[in-house]
MIFI-181324 format. One line per field, with one value per atom (N, C-alpha, C, CB): atom name; x, y, z; residue in three letters. Coordinates in steps of 0.05 Angstrom, whole numbers, plus 5000, padded with zeros to 4 digits. Glycine has a CB too. Layout:
// MIFI-181324
atom	(CA;...)
xx	(X;...)
yy	(Y;...)
zz	(Z;...)
res	(Ala;...)
//
This chain:
// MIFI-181324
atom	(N;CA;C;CB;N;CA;C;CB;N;CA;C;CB;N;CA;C;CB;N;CA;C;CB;N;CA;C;CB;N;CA;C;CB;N;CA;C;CB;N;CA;C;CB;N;CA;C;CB;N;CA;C;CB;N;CA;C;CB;N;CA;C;CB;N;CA;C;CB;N;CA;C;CB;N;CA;C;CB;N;CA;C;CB;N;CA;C;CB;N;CA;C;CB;N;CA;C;CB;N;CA;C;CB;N;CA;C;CB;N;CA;C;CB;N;CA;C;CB;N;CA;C;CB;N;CA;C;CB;N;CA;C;CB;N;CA;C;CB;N;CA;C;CB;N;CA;C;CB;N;CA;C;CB;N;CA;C;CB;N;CA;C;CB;N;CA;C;CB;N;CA;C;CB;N;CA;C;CB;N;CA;C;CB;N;CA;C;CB;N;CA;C;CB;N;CA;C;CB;N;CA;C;CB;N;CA;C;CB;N;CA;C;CB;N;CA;C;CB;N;CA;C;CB;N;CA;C;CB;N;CA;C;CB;N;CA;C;CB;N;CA;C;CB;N;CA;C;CB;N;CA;C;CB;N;CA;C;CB;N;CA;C;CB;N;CA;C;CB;N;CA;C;CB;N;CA;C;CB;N;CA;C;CB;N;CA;C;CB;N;CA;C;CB;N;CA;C;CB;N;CA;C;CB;N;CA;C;CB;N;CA;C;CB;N;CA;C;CB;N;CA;C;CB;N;CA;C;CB;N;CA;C;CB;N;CA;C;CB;N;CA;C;CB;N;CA;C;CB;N;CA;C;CB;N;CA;C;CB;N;CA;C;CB;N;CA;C;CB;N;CA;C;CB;N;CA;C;CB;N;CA;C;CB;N;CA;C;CB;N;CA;C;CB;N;CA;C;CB;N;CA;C;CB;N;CA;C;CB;N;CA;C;CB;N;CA;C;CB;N;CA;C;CB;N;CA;C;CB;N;CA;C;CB;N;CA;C;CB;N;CA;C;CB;N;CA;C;CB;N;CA;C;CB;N;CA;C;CB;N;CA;C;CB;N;CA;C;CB;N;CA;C;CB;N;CA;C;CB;N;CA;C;CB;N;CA;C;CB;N;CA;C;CB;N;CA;C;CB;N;CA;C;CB;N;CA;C;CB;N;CA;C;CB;N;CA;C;CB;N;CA;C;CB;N;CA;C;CB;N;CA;C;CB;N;CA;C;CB;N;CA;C;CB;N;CA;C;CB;N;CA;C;CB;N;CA;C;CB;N;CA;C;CB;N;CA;C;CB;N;CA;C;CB;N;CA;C;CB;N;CA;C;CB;N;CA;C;CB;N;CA;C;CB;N;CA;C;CB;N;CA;C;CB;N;CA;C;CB;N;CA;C;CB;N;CA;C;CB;N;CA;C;CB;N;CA;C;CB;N;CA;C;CB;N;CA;C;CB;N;CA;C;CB;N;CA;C;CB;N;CA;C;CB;N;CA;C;CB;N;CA;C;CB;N;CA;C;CB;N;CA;C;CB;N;CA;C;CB;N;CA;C;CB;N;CA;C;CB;N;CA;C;CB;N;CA;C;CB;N;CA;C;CB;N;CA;C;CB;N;CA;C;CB;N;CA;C;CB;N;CA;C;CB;N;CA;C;CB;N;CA;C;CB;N;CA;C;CB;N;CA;C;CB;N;CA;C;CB;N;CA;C;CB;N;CA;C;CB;N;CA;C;CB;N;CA;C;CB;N;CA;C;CB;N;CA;C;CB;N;CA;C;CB;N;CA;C;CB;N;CA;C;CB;N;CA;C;CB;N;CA;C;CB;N;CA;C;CB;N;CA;C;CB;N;CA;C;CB;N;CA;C;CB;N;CA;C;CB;N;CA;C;CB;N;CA;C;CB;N;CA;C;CB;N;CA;C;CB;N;CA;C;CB;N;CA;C;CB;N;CA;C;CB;N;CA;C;CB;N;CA;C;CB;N;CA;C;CB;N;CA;C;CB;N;CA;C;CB;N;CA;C;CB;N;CA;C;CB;N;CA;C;CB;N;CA;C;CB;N;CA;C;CB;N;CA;C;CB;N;CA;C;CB;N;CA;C;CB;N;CA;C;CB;N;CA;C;CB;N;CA;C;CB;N;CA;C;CB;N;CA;C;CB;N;CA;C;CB;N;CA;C;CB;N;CA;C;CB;N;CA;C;CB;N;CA;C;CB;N;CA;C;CB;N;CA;C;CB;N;CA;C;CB;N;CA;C;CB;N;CA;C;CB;N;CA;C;CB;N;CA;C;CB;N;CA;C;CB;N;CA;C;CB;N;CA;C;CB;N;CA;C;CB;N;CA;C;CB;N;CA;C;CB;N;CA;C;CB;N;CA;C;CB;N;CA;C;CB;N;CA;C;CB;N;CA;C;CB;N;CA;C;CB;N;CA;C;CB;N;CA;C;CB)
xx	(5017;5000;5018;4981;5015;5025;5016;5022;5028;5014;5009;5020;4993;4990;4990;4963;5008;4996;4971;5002;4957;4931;4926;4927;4924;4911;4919;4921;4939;4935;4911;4959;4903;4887;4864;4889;4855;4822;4820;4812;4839;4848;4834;4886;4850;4840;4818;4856;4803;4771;4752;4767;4757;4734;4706;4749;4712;4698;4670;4716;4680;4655;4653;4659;4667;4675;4641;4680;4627;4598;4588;4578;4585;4567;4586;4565;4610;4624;4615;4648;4620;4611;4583;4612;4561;4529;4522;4503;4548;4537;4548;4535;4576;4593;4599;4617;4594;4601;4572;4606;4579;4554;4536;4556;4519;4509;4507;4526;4521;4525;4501;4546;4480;4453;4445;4431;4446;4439;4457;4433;4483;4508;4512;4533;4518;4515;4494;4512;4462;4435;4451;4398;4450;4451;4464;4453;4497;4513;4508;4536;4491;4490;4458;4475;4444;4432;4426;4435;4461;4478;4483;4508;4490;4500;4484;4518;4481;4473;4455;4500;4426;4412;4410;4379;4416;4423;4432;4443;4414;4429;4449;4417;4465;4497;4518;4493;4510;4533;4544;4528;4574;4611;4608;4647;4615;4621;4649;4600;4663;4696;4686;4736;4693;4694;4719;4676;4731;4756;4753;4763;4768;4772;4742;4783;4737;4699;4700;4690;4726;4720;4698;4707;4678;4657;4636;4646;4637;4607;4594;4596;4597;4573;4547;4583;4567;4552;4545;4583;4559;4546;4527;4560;4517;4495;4474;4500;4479;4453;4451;4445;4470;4476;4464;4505;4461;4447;4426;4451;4407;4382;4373;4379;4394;4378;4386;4380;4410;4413;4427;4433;4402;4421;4432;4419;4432;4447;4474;4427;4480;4504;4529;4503;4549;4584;4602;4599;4604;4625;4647;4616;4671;4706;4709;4736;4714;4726;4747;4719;4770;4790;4792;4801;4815;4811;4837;4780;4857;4883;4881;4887;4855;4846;4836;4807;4852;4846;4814;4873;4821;4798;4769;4812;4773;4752;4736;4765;4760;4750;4735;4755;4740;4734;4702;4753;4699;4680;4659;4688;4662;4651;4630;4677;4653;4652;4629;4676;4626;4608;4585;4621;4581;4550;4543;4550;4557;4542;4545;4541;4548;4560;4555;4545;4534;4513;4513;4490;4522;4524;4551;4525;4563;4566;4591;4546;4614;4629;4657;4621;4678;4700;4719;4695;4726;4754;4781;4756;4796;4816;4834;4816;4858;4863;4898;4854;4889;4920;4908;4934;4925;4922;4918;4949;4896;4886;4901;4850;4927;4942;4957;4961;4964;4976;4963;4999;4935;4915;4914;4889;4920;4914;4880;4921;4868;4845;4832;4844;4854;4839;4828;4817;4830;4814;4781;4833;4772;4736;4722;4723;4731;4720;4690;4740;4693;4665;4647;4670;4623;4599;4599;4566;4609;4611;4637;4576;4642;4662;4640;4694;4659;4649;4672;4626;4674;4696;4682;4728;4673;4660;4680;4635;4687;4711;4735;4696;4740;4775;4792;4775;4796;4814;4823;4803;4811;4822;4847;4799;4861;4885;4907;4884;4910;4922;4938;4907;4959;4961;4954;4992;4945;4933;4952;4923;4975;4999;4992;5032;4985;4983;4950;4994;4933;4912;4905;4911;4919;4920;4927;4937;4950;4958;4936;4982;4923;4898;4880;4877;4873;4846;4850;4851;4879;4879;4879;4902;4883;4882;4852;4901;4831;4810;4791;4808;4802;4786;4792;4787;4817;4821;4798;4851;4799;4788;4749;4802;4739;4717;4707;4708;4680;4674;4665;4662;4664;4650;4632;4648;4619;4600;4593;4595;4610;4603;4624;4601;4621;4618;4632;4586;4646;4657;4640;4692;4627;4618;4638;4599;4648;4671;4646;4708;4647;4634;4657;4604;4667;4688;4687;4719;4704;4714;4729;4737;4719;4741;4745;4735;4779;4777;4758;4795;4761;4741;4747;4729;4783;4798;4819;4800;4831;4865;4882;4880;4877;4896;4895;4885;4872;4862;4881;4823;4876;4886;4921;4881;4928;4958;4969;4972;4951;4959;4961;4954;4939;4940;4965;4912;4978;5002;5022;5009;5026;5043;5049;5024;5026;5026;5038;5009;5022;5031;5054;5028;5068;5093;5117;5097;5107;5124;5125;5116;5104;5097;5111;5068;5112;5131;5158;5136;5173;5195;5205;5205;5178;5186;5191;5161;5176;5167;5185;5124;5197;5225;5205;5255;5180;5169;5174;5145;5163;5182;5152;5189;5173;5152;5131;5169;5137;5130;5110;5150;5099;5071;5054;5088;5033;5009;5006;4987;5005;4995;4972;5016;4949;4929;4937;4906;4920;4915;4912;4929;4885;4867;4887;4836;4879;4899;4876;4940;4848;4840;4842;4818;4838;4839;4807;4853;4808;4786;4777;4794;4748;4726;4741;4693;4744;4764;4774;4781;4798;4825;4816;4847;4808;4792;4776;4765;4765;4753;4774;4741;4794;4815;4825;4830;4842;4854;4836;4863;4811;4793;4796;4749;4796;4795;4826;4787;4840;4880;4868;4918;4855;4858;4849;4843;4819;4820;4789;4837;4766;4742;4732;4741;4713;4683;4661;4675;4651;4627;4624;4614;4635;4646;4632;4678;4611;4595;4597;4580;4585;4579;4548;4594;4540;4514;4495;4514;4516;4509;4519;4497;4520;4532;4524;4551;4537;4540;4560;4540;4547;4581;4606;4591;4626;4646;4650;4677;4629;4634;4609;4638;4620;4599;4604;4590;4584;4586;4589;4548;4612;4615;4618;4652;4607;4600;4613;4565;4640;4644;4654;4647;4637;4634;4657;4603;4657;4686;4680;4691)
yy	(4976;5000;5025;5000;5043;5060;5084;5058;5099;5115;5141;5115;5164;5190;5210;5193;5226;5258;5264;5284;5269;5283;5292;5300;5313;5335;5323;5368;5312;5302;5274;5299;5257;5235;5255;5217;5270;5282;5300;5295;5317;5333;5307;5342;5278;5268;5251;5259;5264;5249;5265;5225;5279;5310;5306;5346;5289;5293;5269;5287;5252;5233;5232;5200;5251;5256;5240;5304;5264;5268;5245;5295;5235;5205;5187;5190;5178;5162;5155;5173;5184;5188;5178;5224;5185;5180;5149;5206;5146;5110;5091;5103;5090;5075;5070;5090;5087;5090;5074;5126;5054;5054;5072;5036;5090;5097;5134;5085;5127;5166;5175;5170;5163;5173;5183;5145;5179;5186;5204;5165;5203;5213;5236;5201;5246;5276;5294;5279;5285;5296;5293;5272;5280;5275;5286;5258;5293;5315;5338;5312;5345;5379;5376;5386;5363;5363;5375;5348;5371;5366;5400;5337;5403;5443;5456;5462;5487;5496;5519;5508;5524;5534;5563;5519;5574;5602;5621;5603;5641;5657;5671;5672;5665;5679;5664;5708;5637;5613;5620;5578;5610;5617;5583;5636;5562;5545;5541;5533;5512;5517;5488;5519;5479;5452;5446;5445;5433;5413;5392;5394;5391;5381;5386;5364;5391;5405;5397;5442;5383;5368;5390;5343;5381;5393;5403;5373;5389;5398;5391;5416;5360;5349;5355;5335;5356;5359;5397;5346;5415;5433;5437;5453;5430;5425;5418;5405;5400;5400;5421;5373;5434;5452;5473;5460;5488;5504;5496;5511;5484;5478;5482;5452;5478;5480;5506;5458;5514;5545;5559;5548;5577;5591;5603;5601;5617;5646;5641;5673;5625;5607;5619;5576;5621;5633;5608;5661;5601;5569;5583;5534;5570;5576;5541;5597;5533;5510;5508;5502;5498;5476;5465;5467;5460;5433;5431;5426;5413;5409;5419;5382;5417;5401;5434;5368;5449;5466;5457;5474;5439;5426;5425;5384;5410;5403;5429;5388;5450;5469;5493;5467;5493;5506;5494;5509;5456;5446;5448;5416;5461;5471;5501;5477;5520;5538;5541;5546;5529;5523;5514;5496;5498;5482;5512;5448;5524;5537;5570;5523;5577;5603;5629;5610;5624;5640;5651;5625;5625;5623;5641;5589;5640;5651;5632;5661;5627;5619;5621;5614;5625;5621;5602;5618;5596;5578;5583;5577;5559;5556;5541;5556;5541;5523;5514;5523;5497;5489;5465;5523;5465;5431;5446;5405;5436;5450;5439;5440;5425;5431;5466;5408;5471;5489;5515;5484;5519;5540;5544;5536;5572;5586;5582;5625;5583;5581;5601;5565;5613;5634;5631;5640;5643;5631;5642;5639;5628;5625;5651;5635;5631;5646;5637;5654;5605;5585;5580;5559;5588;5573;5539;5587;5528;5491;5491;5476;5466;5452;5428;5441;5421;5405;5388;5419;5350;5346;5322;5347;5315;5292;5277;5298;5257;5231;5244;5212;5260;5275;5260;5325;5258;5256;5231;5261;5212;5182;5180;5158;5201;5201;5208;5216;5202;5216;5210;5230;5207;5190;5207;5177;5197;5207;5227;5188;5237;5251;5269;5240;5276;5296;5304;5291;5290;5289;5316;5259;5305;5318;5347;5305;5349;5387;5390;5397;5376;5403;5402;5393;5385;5376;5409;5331;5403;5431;5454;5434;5460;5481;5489;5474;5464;5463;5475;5444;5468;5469;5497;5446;5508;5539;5561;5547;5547;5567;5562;5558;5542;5544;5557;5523;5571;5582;5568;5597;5578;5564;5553;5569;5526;5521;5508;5530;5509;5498;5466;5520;5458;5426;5427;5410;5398;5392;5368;5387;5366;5342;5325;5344;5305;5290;5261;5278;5261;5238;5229;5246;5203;5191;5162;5202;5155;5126;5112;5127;5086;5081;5056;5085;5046;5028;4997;5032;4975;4957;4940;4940;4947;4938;4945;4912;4943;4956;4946;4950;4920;4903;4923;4867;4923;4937;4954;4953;4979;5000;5000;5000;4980;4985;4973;4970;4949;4949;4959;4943;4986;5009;5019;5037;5023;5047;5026;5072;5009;4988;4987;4958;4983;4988;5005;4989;5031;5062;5062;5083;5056;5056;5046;5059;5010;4998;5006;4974;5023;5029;5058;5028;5074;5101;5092;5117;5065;5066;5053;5060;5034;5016;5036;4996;5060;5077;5111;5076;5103;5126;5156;5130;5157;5184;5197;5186;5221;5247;5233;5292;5241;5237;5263;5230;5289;5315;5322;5329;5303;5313;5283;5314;5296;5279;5264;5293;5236;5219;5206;5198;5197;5186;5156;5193;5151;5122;5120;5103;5105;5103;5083;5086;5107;5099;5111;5123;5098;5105;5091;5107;5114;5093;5082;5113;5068;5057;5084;5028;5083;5101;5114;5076;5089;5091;5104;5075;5105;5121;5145;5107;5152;5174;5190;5157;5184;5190;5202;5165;5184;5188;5207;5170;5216;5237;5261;5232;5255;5291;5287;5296;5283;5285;5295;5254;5281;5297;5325;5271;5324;5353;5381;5352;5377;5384;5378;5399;5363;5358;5338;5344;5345;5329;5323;5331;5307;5299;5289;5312;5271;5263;5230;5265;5232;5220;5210;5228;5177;5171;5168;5145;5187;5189;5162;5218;5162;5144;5136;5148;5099;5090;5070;5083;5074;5057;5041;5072;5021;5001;5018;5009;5019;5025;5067;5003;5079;5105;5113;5125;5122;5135;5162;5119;5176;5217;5218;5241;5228;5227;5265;5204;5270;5297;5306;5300;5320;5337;5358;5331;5361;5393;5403;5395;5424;5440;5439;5480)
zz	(5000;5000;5000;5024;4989;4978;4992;4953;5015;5024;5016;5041;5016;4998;5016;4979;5012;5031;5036;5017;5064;5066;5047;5083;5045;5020;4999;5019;4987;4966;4953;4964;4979;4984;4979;5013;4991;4993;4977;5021;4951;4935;4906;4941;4907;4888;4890;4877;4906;4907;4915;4925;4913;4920;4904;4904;4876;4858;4874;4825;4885;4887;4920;4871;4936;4972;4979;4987;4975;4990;4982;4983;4960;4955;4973;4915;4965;4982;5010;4984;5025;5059;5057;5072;5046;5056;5045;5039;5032;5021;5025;4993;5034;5035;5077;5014;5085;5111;5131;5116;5144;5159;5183;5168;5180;5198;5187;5224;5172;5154;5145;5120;5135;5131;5165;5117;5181;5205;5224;5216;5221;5238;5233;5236;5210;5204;5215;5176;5215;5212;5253;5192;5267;5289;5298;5294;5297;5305;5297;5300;5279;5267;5300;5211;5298;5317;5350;5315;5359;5384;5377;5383;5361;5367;5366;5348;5377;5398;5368;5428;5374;5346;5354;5337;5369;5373;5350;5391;5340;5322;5328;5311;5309;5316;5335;5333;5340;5354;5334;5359;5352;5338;5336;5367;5320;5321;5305;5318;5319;5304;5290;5330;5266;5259;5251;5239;5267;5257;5231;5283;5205;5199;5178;5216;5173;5154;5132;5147;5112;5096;5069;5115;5065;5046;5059;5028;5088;5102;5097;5103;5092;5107;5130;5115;5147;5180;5185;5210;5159;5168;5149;5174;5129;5108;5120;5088;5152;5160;5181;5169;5183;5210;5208;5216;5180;5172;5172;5154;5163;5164;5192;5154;5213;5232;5242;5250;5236;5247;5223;5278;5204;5188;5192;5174;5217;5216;5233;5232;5239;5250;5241;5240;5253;5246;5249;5274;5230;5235;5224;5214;5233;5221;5219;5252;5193;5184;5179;5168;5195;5183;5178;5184;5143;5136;5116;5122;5121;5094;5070;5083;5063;5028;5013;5029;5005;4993;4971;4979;4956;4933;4958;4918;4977;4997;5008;5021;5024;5014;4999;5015;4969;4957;4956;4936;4950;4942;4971;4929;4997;5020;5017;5039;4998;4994;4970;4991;4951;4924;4943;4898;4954;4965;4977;4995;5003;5016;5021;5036;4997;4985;5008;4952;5018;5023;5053;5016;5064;5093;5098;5105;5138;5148;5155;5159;5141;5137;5131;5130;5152;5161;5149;5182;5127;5116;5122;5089;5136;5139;5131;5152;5110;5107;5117;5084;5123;5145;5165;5172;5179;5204;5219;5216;5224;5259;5288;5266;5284;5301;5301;5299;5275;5282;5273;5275;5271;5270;5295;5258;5299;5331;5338;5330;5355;5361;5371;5374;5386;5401;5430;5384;5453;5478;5483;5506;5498;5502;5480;5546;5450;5437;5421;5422;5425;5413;5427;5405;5420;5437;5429;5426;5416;5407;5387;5384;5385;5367;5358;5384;5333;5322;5301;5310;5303;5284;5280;5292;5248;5238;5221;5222;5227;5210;5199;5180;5221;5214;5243;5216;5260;5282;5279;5307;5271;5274;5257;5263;5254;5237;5247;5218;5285;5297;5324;5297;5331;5347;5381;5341;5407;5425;5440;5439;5427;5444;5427;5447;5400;5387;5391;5359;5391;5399;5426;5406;5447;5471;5473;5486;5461;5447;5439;5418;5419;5400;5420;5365;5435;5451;5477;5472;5481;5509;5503;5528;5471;5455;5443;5434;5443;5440;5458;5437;5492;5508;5518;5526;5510;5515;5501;5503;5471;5453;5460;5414;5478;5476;5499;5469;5502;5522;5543;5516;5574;5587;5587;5598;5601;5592;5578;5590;5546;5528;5522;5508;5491;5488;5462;5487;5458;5430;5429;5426;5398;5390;5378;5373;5380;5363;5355;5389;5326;5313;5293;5297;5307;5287;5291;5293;5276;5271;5297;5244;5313;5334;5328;5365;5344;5341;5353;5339;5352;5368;5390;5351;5389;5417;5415;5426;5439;5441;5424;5468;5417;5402;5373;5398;5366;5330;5340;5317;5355;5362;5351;5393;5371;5373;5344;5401;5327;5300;5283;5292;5283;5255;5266;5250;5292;5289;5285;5319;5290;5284;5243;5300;5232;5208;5193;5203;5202;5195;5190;5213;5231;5221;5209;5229;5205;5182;5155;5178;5142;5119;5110;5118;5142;5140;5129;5172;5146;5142;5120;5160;5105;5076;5057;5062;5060;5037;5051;5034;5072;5077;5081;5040;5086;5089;5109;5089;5120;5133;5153;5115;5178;5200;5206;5228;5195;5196;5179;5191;5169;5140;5147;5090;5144;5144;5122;5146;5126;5106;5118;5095;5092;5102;5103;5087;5135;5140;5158;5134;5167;5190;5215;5179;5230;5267;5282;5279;5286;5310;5344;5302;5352;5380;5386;5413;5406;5420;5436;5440;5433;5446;5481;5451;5493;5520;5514;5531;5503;5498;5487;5478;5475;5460;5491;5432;5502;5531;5544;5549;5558;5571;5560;5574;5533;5523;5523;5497;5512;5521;5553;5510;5572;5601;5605;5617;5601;5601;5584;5572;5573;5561;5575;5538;5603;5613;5605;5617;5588;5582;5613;5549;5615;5627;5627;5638;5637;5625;5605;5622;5595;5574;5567;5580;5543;5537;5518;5538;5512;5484;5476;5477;5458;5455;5434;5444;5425;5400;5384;5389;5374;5350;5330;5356;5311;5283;5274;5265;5283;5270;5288;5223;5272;5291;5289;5279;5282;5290;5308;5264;5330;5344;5354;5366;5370;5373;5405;5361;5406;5439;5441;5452;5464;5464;5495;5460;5495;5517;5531;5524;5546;5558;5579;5576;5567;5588;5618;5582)
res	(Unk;Unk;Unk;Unk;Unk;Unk;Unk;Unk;Unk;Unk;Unk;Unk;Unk;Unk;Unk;Unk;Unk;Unk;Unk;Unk;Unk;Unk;Unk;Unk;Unk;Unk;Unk;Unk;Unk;Unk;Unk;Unk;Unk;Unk;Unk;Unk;Unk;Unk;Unk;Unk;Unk;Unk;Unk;Unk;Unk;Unk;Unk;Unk;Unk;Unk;Unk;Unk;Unk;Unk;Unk;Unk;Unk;Unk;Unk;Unk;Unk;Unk;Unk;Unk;Unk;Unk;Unk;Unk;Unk;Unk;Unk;Unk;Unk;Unk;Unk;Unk;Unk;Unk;Unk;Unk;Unk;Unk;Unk;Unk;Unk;Unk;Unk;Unk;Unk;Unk;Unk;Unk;Unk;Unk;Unk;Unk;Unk;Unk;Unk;Unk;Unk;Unk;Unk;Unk;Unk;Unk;Unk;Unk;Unk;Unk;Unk;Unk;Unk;Unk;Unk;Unk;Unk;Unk;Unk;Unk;Unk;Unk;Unk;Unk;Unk;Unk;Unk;Unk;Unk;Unk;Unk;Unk;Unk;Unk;Unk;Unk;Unk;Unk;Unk;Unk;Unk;Unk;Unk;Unk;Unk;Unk;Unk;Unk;Unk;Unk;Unk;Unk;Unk;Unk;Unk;Unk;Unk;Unk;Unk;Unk;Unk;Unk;Unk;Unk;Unk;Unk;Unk;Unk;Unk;Unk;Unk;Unk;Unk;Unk;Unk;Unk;Unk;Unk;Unk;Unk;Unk;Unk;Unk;Unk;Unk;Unk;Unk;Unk;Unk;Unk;Unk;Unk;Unk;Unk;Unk;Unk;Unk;Unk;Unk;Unk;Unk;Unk;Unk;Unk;Unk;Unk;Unk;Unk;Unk;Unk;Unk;Unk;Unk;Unk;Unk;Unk;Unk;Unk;Unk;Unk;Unk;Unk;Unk;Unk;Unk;Unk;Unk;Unk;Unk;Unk;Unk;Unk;Unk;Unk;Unk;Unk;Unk;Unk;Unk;Unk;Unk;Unk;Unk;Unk;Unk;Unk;Unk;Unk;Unk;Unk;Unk;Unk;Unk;Unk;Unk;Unk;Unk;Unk;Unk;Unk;Unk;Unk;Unk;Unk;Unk;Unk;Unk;Unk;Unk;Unk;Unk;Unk;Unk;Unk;Unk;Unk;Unk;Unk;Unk;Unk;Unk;Unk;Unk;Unk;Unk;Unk;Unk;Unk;Unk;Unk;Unk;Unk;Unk;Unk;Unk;Unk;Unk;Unk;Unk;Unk;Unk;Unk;Unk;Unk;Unk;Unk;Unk;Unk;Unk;Unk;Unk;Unk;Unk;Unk;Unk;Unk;Unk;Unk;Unk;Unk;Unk;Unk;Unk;Unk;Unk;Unk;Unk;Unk;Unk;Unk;Unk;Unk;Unk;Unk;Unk;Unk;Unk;Unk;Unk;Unk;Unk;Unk;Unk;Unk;Unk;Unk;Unk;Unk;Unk;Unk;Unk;Unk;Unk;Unk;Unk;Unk;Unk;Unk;Unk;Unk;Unk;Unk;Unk;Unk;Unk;Unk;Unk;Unk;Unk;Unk;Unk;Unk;Unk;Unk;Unk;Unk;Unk;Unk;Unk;Unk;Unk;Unk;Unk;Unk;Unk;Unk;Unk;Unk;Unk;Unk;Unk;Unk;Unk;Unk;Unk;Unk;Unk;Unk;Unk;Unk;Unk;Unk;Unk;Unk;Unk;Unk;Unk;Unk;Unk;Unk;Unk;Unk;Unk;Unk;Unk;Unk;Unk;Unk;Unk;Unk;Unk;Unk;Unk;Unk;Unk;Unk;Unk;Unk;Unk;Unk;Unk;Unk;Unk;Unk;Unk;Unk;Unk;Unk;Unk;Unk;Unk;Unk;Unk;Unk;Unk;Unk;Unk;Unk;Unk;Unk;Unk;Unk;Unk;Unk;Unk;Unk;Unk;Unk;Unk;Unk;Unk;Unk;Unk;Unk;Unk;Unk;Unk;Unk;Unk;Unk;Unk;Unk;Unk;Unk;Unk;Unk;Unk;Unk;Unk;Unk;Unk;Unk;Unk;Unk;Unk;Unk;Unk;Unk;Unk;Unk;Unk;Unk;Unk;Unk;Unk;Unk;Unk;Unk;Unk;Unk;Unk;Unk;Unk;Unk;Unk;Unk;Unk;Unk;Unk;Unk;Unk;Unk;Unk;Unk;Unk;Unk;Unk;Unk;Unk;Unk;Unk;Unk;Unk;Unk;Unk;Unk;Unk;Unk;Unk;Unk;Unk;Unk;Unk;Unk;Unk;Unk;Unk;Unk;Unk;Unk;Unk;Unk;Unk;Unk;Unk;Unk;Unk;Unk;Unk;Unk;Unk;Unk;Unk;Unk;Unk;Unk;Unk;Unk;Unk;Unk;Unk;Unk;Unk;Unk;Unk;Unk;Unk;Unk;Unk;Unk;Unk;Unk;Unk;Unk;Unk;Unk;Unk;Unk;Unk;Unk;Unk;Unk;Unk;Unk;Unk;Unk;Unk;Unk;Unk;Unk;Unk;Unk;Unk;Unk;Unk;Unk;Unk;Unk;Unk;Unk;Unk;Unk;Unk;Unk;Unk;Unk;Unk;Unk;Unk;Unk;Unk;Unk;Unk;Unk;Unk;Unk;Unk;Unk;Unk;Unk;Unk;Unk;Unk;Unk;Unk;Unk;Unk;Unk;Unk;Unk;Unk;Unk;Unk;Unk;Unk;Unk;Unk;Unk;Unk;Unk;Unk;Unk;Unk;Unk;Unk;Unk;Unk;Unk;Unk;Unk;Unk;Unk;Unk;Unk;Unk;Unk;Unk;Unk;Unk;Unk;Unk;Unk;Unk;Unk;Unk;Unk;Unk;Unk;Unk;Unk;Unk;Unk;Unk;Unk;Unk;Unk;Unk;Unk;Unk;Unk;Unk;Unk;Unk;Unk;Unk;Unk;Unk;Unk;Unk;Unk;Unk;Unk;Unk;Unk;Unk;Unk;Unk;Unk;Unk;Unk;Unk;Unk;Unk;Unk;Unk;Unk;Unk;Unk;Unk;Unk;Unk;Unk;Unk;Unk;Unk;Unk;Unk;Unk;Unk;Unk;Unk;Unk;Unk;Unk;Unk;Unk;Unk;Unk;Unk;Unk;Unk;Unk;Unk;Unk;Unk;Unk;Unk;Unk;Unk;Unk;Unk;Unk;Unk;Unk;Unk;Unk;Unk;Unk;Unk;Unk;Unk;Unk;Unk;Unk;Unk;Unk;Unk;Unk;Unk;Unk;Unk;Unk;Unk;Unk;Unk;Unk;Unk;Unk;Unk;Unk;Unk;Unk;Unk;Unk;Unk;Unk;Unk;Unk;Unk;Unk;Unk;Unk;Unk;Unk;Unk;Unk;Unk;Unk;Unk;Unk;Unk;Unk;Unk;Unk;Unk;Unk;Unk;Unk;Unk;Unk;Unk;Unk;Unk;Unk;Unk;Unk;Unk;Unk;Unk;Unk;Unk;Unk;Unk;Unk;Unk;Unk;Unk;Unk;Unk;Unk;Unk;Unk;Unk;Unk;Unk;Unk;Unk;Unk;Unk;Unk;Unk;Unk;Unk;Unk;Unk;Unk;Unk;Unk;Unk;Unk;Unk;Unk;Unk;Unk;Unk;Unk;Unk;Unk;Unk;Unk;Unk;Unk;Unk;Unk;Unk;Unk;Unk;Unk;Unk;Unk;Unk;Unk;Unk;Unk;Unk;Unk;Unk;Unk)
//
């Protein structure tokens, strides 16, 4: 397997992204509609989405709150732009860069929001964005995380095991993102938002192996 730079992986499939996600994924007819759900319908919520892809999850976000202020991060200039085309109209913030190293800002969000972006990540890097996360949101408030986990520690510790045989077959820079799925187990995922400084820390609901865990500062 041949691994591809982030943005270059989601750069050459932009064209069929959105069918892919609602057809191919189990539980995506419902998961999107369900986390746009979870944020807060207040006109004029600041929401941050990690990782926003095309927007999916804010396509339904609007529907429920047009007048909504989202700031999207996301690698994929193409993903981007194809974000920008669906929802021209709206109230919309593009960023493009890794939201590790996008400033955030402190208690500046009423919600966060990150749908099938994080499982790309190992839980030490995880933990930086997560305390950087929990700075930039306001009291009070909540990150929705709807992603991919793994189904036991063992899976777990095999994707990074993989990854990293495949970094060193194929000699890549440890410093750039390549795609290929390293999630952790739901647990571990818990535990790291809690090191981050999150509570209350819930799993609301799942599908096969992605479910929406929701928690509050």
């Amino acid at each position: 397997m041949k691994l591809e730079r982030m943005d270059d992986f989601f750069a050459a499939r932009v064209d069929g992204y959105d069918e892919h996600m609602r057809t191919t994924i189990a539980g995506s007819s419902d998961f999107y509609a369900f986390t746009a759900s979870l944020l807060p319908a207040e006109s004029g919520t600041r929401v941050l989405d990690l990782g926003c892809g095309t927007g999916l999850e804010l396509e339904e976000y609007f529907r429920i709150n047009p007048n909504a202020d989202v700031t999207g991060i996301d690698l994929s200039e193409a993903m981007l732009k194809a974000l920008k085309a669906k929802l021209p109209d709206q109230n919309i913030h593009l960023i493009r860069g890794s939201y590790f190293d996008v400033p955030f800002g402190e208690n500046t969000y009423d919600a966060a929001v990150s749908v099938e972006s994080l499982h790309h990540f190992p839980a030490e890097q995880k933990e930086k964005l997560y305390r950087k996360l929990h700075d930039a949101l306001k009291d009070d408030s909540f990150f929705v995380l709807t992603d991919y986990f793994a189904e036991s520690d063992a899976l777990e510790k095999e994707y990074f095991q993989n990854l990293k045989q495949l970094k060193a077959e194929q000699r890549l820079s440890e410093s750039e993102f390549f795609h290929y799925d390293t999630p952790l187990t739901a647990e571990h995922e818990i535990q790291v938002l809690r090191q981050a400084g999150f509570s209350d820390i819930q799993i609301l609901k799942s599908w096969g192996t992605t479910s929406t865990l929701l928690a509050r500062k």
